[in-house]
C-alpha positions as CSV (number, residue, x, y, z in Angstrom):
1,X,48.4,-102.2,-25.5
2,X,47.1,-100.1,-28.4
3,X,43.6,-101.5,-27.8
4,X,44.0,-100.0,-24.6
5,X,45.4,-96.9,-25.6
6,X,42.6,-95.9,-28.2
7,X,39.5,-94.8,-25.7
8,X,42.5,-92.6,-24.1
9,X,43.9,-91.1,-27.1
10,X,40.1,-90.7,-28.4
11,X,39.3,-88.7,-25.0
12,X,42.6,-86.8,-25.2
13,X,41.6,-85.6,-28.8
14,X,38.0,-84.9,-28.7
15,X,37.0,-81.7,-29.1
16,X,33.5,-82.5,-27.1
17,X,35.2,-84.3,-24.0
18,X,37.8,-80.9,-24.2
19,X,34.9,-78.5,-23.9
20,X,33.1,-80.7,-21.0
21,X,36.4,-80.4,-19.1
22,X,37.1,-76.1,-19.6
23,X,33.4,-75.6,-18.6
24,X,34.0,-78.1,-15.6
25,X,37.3,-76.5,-14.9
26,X,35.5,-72.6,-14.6
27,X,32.9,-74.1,-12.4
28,X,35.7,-75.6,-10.0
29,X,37.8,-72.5,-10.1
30,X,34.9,-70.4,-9.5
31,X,33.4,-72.3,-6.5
32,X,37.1,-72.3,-4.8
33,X,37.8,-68.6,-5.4
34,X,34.6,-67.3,-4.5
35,X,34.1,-69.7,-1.5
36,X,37.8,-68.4,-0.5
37,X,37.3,-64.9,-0.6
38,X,33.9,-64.8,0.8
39,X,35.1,-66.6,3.4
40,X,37.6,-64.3,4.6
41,X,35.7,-60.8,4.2
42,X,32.9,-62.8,6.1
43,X,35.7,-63.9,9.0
44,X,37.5,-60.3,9.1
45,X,34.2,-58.2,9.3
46,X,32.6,-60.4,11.9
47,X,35.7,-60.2,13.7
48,X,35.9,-56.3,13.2
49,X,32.3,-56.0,14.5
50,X,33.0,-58.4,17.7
51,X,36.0,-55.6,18.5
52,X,33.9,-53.0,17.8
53,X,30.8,-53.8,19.9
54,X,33.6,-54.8,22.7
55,X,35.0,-51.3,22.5
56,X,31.6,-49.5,23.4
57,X,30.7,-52.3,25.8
58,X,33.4,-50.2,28.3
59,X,30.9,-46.9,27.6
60,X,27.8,-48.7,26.9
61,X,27.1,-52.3,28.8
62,X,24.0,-52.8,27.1
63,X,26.0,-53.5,24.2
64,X,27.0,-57.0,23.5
65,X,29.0,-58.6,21.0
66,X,27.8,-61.1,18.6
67,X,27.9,-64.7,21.1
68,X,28.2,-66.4,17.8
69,X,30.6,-64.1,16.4
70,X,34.3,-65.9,17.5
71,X,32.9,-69.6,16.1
72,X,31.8,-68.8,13.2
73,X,34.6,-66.2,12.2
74,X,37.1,-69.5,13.3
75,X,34.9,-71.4,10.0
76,X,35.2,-68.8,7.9
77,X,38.8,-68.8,8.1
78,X,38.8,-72.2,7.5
79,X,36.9,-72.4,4.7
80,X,38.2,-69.7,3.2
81,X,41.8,-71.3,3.8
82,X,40.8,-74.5,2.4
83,X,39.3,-73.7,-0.6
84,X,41.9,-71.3,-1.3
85,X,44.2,-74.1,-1.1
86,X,42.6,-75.9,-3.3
87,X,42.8,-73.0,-5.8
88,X,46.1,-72.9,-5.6
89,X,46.8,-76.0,-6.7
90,X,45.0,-74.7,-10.2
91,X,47.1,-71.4,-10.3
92,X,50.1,-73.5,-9.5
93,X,51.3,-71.4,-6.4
94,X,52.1,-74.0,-3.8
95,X,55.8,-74.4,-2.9
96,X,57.2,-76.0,-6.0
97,X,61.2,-77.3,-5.9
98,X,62.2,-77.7,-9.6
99,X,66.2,-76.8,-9.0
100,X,66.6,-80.6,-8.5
101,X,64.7,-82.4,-11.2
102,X,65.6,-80.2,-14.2
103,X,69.4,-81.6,-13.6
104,X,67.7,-84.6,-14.3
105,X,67.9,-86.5,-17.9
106,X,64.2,-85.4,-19.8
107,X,62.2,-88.9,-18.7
108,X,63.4,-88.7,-15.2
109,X,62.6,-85.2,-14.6
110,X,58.7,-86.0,-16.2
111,X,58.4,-89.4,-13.9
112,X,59.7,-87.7,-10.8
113,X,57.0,-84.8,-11.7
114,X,54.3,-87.6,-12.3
115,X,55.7,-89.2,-9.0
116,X,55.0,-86.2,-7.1
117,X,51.8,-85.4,-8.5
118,X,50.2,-89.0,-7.8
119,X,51.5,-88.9,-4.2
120,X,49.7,-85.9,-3.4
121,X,46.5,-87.2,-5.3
122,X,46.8,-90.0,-3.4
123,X,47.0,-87.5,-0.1
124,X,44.7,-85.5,-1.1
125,X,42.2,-88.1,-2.2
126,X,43.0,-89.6,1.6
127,X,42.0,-87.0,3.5
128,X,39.2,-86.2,1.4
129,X,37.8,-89.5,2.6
130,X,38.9,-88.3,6.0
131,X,36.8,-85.2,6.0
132,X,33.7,-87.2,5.2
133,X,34.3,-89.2,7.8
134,X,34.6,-86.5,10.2
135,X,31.1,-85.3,8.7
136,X,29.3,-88.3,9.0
137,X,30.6,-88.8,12.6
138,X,29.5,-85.9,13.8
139,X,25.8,-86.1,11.7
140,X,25.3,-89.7,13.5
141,X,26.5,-88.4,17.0
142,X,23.2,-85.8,16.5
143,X,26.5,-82.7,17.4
144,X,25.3,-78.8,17.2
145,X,27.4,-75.5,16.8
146,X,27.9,-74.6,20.1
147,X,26.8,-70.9,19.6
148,X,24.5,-71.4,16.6
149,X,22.2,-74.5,18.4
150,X,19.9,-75.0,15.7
151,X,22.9,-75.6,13.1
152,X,24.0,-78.9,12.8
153,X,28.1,-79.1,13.3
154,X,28.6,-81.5,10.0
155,X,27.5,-78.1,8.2
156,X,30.5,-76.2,9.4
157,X,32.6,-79.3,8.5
158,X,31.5,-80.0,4.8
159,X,34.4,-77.7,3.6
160,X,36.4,-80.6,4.5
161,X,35.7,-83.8,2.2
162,X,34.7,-80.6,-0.2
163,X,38.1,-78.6,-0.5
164,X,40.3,-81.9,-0.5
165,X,38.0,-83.7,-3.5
166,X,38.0,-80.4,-5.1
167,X,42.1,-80.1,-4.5
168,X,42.3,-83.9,-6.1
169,X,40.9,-83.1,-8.9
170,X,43.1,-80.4,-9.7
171,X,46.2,-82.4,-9.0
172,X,44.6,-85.3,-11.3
173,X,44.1,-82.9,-14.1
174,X,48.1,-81.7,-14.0
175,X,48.7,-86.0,-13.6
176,X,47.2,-85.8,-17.3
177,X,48.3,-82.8,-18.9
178,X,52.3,-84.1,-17.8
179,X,51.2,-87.7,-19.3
180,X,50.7,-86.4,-22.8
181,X,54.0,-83.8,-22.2
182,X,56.6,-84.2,-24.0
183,X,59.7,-86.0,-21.4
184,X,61.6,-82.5,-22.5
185,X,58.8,-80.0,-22.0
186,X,57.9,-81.0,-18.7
187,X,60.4,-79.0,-16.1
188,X,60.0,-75.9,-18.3
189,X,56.2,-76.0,-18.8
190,X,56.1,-76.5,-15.2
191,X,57.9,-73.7,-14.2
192,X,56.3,-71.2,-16.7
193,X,53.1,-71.8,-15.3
194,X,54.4,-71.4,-11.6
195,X,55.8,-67.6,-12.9
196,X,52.7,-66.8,-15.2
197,X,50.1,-67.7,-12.6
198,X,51.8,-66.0,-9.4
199,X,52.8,-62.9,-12.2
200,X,48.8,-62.8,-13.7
201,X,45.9,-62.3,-10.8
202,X,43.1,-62.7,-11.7
């Protein structure tokens, strides 16, 4: 048992492997948050144009709106929803039920935490594998954007494997931290970070 233990507690106190892990965890937070907001200024001004150029279509038929415009706005949302989700899981804002498990003796309250934490890994991981198969599907079947033809469909649908394996990695990363927690620190550590991230924006 110790033999196994010593390549985790050497990991868990390097400095090097520590350093590797914050710049990895800025890359991953930056990806999600930009890829979430871009996504939805994208989705709401093409959606403000489409109403727009509909508007002066009633004066001006030679105006059209953009054919593309309702498709791609729909991916934009999506993208935008998913990454932000998986953002979420970093900033700690998804629903979170603590009133429960801090009743609970210290070791119970930390292995119902781990518990839930593995099960949506395990979820998460699932339908990350689910996404690329959706991707790969649709790049063997040869499928196209219906309004953008020249744009293969799997392109629209990378956010999929993409949000989800970012997501598990988040929900990995908090399987950790709560490993090395103390059994008596974990409920209120927990909920701290749930009030400090939804209190701080960044």
């Amino acid at each position: 048992m110790l033999l196994l233990q010593k390549p985790f507690k050497w990991v868990h106190l390097s400095p090097g492997v520590h350093r590797f892990f914050r710049i990895l965890d800025v890359i991953i937070a930056g990806i999600n948050k930009n890829i979430a907001v871009l996504g939805l200024v994208a989705g709401v001004l093409i959606v403000s144009v489409n109403v727009f150029t509909r508007f002066l279509a009633k004066f001006y038929p030679e105006i059209h709106s953009l054919t593309w415009g309702e498709e791609v706005s729909t991916y934009c949302f999506i993208w935008s929803a998913l990454f932000g989700a998986a953002y979420g899981f970093r900033k700690g804002v998804h629903i979170s039920v603590m009133i429960v498990v801090e009743r609970f003796p210290p070791a119970v309250a930390k292995a119902c935490v781990l518990i839930s934490y593995i099960l949506s890994a395990c979820f998460l991981a699932f339908m990350a594998y689910g996404g690329y198969l959706v991707c790969e599907l649709n790049y063997e079947l040869g499928r196209y954007s219906e309004a953008l033809h020249n744009v293969p469909l799997w392109i629209f649908l990378v956010c999929l494997p993409a949000a989800f394996l970012g997501a598990t990695y988040r929900v990995i990363e908090k399987i950790y931290e709560i490993s090395w927690m103390e059994a008596k620190d974990v409920v209120k550590t927990t909920q701290d970070e749930i009030i400090h991230d939804v209190a701080i924006k960044e």
